[in-house]
Wavefront OBJ file of the C-alpha trace (Angstrom):
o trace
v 0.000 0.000 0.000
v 1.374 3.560 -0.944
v 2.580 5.545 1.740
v 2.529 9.439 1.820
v 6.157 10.681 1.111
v 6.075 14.277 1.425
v 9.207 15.752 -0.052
v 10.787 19.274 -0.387
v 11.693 20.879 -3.978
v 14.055 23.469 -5.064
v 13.588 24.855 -8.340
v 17.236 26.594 -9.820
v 15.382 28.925 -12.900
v 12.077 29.530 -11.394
v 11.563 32.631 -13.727
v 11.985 31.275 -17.151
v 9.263 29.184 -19.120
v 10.110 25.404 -18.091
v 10.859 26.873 -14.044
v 7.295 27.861 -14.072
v 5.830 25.107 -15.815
v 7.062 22.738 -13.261
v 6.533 24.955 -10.414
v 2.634 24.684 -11.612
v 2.611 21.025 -12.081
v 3.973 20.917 -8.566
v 1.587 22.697 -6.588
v -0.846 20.372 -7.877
v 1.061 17.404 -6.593
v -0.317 15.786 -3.158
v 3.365 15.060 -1.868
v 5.085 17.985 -3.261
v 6.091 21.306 -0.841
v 8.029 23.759 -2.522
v 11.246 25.254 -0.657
v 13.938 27.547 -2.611
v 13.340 29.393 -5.883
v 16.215 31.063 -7.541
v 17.130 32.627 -10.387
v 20.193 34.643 -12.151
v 19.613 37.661 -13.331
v 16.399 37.970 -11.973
v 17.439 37.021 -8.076
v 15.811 39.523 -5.833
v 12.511 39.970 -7.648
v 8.872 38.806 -6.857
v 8.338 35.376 -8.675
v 4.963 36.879 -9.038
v 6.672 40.032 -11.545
v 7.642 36.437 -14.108
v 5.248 33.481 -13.355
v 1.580 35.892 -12.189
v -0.362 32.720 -12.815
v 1.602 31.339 -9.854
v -0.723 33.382 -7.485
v 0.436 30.823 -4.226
v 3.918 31.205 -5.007
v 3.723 35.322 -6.074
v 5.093 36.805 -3.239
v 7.951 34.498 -2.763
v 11.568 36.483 -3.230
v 14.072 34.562 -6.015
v 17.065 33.965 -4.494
v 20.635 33.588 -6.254
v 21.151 30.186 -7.842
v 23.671 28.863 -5.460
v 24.441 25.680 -3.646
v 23.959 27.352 -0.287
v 20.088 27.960 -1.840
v 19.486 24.633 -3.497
v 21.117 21.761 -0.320
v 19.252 20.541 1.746
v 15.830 19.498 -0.261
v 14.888 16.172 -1.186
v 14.670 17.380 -4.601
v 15.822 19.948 -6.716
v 14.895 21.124 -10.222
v 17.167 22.396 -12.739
v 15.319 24.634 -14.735
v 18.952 26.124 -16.424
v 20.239 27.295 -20.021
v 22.029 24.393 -21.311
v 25.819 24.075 -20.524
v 24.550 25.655 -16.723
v 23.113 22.604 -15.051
v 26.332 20.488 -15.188
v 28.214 22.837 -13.041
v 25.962 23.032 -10.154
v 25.313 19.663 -10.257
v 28.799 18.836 -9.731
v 28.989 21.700 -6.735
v 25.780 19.813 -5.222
v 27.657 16.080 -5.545
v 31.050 18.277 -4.172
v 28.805 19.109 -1.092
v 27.673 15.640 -0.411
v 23.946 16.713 -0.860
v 21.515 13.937 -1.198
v 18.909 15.158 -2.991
v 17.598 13.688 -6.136
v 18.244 16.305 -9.223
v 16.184 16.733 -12.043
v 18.207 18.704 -14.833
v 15.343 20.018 -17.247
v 18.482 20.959 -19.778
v 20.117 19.146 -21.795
v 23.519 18.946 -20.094
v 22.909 14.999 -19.044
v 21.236 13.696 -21.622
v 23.590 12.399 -24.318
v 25.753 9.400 -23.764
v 28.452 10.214 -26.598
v 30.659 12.914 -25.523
v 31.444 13.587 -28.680
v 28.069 14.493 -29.888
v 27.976 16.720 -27.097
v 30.467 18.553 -27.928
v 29.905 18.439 -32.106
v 26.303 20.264 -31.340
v 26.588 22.090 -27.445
v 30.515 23.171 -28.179
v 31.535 22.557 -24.477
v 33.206 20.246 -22.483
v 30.455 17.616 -21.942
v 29.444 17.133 -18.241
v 28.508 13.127 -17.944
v 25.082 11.157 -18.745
v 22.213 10.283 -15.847
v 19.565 8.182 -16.343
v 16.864 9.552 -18.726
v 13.666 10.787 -17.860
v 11.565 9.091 -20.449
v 9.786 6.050 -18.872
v 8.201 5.125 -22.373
v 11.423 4.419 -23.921
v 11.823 0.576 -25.139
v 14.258 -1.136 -25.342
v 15.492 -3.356 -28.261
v 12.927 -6.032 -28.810
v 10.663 -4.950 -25.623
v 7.082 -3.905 -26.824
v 6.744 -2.511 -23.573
v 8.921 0.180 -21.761
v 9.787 -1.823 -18.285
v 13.459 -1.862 -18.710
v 13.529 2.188 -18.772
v 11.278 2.351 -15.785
v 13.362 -0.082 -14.426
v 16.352 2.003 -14.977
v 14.693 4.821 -13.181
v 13.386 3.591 -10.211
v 15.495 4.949 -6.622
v 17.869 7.189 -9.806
v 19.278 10.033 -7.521
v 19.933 11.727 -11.094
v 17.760 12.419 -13.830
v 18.074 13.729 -17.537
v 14.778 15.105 -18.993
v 14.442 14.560 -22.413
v 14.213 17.802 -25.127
v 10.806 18.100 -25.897
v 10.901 17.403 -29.448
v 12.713 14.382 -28.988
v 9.922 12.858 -26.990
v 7.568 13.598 -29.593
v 9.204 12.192 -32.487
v 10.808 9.410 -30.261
v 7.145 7.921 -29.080
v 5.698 8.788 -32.769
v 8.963 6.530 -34.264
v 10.377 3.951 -31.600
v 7.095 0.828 -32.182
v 8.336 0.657 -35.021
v 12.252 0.808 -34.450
v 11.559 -1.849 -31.368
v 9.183 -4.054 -34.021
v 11.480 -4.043 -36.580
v 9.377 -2.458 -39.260
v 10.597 0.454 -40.345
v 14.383 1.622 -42.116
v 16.024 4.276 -39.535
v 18.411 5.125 -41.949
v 15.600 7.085 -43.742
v 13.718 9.434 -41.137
v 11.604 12.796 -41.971
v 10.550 14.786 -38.817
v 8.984 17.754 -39.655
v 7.473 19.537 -36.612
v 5.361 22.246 -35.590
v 6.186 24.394 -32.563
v 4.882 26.603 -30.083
v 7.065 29.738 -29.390
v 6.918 28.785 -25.585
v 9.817 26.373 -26.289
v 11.879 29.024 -27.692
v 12.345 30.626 -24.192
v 12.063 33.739 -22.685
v 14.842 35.717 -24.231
v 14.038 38.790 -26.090
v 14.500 38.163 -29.692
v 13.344 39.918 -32.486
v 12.227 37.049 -34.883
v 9.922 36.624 -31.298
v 8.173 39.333 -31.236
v 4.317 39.207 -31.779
v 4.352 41.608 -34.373
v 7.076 38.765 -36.476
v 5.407 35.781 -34.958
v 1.582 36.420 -35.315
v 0.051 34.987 -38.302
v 3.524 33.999 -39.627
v 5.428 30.213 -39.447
v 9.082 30.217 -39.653
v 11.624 27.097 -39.666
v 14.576 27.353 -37.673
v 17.792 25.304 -37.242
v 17.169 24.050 -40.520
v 19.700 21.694 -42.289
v 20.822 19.413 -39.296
v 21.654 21.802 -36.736
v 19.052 21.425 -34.351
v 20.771 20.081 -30.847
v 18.070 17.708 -30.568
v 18.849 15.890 -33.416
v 21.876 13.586 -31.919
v 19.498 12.755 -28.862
v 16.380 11.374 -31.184
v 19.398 9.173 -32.761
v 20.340 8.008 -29.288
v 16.470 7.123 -27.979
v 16.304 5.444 -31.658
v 19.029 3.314 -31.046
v 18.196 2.556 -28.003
v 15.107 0.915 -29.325
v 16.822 -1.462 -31.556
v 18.279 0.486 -34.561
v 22.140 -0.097 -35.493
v 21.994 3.043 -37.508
v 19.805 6.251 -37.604
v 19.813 8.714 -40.268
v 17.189 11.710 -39.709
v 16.113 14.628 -41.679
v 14.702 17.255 -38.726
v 12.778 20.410 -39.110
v 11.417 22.635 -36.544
v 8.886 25.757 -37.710
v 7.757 27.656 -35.052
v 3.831 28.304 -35.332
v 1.713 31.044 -33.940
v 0.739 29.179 -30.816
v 2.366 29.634 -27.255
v 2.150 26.094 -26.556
v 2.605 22.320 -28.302
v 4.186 20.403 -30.823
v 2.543 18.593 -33.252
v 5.722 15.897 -34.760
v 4.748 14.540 -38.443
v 7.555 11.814 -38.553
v 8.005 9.265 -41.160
v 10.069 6.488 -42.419
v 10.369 3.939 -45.503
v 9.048 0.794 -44.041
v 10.599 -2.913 -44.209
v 10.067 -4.524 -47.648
v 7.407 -7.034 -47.178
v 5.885 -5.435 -44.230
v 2.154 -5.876 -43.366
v 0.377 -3.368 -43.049
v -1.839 -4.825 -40.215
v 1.560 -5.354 -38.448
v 2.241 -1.686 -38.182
v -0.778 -0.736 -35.941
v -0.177 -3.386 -33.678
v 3.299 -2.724 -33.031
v 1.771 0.843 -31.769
v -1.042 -0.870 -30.034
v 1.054 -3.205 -28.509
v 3.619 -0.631 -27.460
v 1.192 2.160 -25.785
v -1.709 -0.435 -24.731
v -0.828 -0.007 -20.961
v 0.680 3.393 -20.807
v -0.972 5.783 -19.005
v -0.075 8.815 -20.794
v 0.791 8.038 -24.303
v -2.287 7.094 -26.185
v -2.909 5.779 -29.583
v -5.852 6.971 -31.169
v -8.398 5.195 -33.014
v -7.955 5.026 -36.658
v -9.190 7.826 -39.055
v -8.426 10.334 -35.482
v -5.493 12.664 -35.576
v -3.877 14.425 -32.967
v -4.082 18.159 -32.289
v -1.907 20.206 -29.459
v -4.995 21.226 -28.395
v -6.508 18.118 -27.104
v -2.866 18.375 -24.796
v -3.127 21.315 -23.817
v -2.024 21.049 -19.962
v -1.784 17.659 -20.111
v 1.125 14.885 -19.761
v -0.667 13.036 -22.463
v 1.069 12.470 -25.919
v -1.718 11.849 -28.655
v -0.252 9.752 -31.479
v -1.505 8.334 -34.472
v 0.203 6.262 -37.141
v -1.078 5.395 -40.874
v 0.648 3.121 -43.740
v 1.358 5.275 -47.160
v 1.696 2.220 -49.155
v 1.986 4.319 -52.201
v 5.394 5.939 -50.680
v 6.001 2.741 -48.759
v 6.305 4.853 -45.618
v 4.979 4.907 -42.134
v 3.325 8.160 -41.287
v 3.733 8.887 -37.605
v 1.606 11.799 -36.148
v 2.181 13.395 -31.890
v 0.884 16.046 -30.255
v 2.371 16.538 -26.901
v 2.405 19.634 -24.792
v 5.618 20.625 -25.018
v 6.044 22.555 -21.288
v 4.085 19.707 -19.884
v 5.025 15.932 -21.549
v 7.774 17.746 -22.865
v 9.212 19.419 -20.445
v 8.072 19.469 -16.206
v 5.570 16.915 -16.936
v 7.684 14.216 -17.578
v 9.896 15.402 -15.439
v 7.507 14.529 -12.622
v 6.296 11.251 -14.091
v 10.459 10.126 -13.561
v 10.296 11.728 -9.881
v 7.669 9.601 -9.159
v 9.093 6.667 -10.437
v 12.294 7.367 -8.805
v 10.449 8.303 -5.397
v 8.700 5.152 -5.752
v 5.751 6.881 -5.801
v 2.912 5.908 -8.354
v 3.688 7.783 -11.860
v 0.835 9.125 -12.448
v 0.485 10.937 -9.079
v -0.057 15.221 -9.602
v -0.319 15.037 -13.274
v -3.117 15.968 -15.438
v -4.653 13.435 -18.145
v -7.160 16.012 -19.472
v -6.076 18.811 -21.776
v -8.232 22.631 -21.331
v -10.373 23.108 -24.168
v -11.694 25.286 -25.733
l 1 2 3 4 5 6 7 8 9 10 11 12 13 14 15 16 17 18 19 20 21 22 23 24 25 26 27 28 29 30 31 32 33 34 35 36 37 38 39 40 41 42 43 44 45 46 47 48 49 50 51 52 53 54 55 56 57 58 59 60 61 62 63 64 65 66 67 68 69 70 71 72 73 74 75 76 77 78 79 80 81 82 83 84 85 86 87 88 89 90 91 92 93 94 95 96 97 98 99 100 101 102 103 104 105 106 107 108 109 110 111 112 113 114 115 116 117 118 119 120 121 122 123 124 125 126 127 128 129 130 131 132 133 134 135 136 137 138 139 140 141 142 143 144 145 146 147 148 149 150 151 152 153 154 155 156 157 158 159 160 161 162 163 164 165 166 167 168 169 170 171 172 173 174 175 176 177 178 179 180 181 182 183 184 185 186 187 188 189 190 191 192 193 194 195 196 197 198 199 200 201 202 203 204 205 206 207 208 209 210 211 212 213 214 215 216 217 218 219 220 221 222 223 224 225 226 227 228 229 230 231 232 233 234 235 236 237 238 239 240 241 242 243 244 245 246 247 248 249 250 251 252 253 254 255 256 257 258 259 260 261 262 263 264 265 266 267 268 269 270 271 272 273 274 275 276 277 278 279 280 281 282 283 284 285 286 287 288 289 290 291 292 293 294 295 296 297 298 299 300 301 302 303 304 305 306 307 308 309 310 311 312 313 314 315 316 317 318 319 320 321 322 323 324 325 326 327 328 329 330 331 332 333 334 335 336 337 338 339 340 341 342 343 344 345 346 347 348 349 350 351 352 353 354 355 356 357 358
């Protein structure tokens, strides 16, 4: 029988987008208690001036993101620009503190060093477990090794938001077999929200509104070695993927249209069952019924991924739809589903299945 576990959390980058978002997800967790917030160049301020929707947290002071701040919590939350998280994770394992640590960048997400440095350009600061508990394994239809990996991990990697969508859109039929990952198309639509806060001018309303705009076109996207990784972790010896983002006039979700030449010989019937077989069980990654497609609308809020998938026989290509939210599954979300694992809490506790339509 599940015991209550109630557990402090510090949250390094409580101003920016992803800081918030899991600062929100928090509050409505039964276990949860939120201790230090901090910030950099916004220490000193009202959390309330960057996240008002936070009204229970508004009045709370950010403090300087500093070990001193962030030891002594059973949890703390890196909410940091990439190439910031591995540092004060090291100073936190320096200091002896215990505390699980949840680094929402992408400093501990790659295994290959090189790869790191190839796309991040920085010394590369070690791999933790990774925060996706619906990643299979080769040859698993279900995800139970991941989980598996995850449960009592005092370190956490949260996966980049658009790898989880094209990873659960791809990986049933990576695990099953089906499909060539040497030929990959992701082409994805994105919600400015996941372009941070910074002020930019390409993000300014009057360039954004009513306008869609690709970016990191031509391999460059950081994300692109990490889908490779979860891909091979599902069973591919080789992964070759064309990837581009377009940002969207939406402040949330990411709807992933990923596809791939399937096996020669491959029946048809066989795809959809890989994906039933894969998601059946899962509680947040749902396959919809044929002839349904997803829309980041029906996420909205939610740590659900919608996916769909559908044979082009004429191409001889598997069409892979997913919506996901990408501040919630994407992002703080998922990053909670891990905690709970890891806490051995059950996963779905303090997360939201239903999106907030209209």
């Amino acid at each position: 029988m599940f015991m209550h576990m109630t557990f402090t959390v510090a949250v390094a980058g409580a101003s920016g987008y992803a800081g918030g978002e899991i600062l929100r997800v928090l509050l409505g967790h039964p276990e949860a208690k939120i201790g230090a917030l901090t910030a950099h160049s916004n220490a000193g301020t009202l959390l309330g001036a960057h996240q008002p929707h936070l009204r229970s947290l508004a009045d709370r002071v950010l403090a300087p993101t500093s070990v001193d701040e962030l030891t002594g919590h059973d949890v703390v939350v890196l909410a940091l620009p990439h190439g910031a998280s591995g540092e004060v994770a090291a100073a936190l394992a320096e200091r002896g503190d215990q505390a699980i640590v949840l680094d929402l960048g992408a400093d501990h997400r790659l295994t290959d060093a090189v790869a790191w440095q190839d796309y991040y350009g920085s010394a590369h600061a070690g791999t933790w477990p990774y925060g996706l508990p619906e990643l299979l394994h080769a040859g698993e239809q279900t995800a139970a090794q991941q989980r598996a990996e995850l449960a009592s991990a005092r370190r956490i990697a949260v996966p980049g938001c658009n790898v989880t969508a094209v990873t659960l859109g791809l990986q049933p039929g990576v695990a099953a077999g089906l499909i060539e990952p040497t030929d990959v198309v992701a082409v994805l639509a994105n919600g400015y929200s996941g372009a941070g806060k910074s002020l930019k001018a390409h993000l300014l309303a009057s360039e954004a509104l009513g306008s869609a705009q690709p970016y990191a076109v031509g391999g460059s996207h950081r994300h692109i070695p990490e889908i490779r990784q979860n891909l091979t972790v599902a069973g591919a010896p080789d992964v070759t993927i064309s990837f581009t983002p377009t940002l969207v006039p939406m402040s949330r979700g990411i709807l992933a249209t990923a596809t791939a030449r399937l096996v020669p010989g491959t029946d048809p019937a066989a795809v959809r069952q890989a994906w039933e077989a894969a998601y059946a069980d899962e509680p947040f990654v749902h396959l919809l019924p044929e002839g349904e497609w997803p829309s980041t609308a029906a996420t909205l809020g939610a740590n659900t991924a919608l996916v769909q998938v559908a044979v082009d026989e004429r191409a001889g290509r598997v069409v892979t739809v997913t919506a996901i939210d990408n501040l919630v599954k994407g992002t703080a979300g998922g990053a909670v589903q891990s905690l709970n694992i890891a806490l051995g809490l059950p996963e779905t506790t303090g997360l939201a299945l239903n999106g907030v339509a209209p």
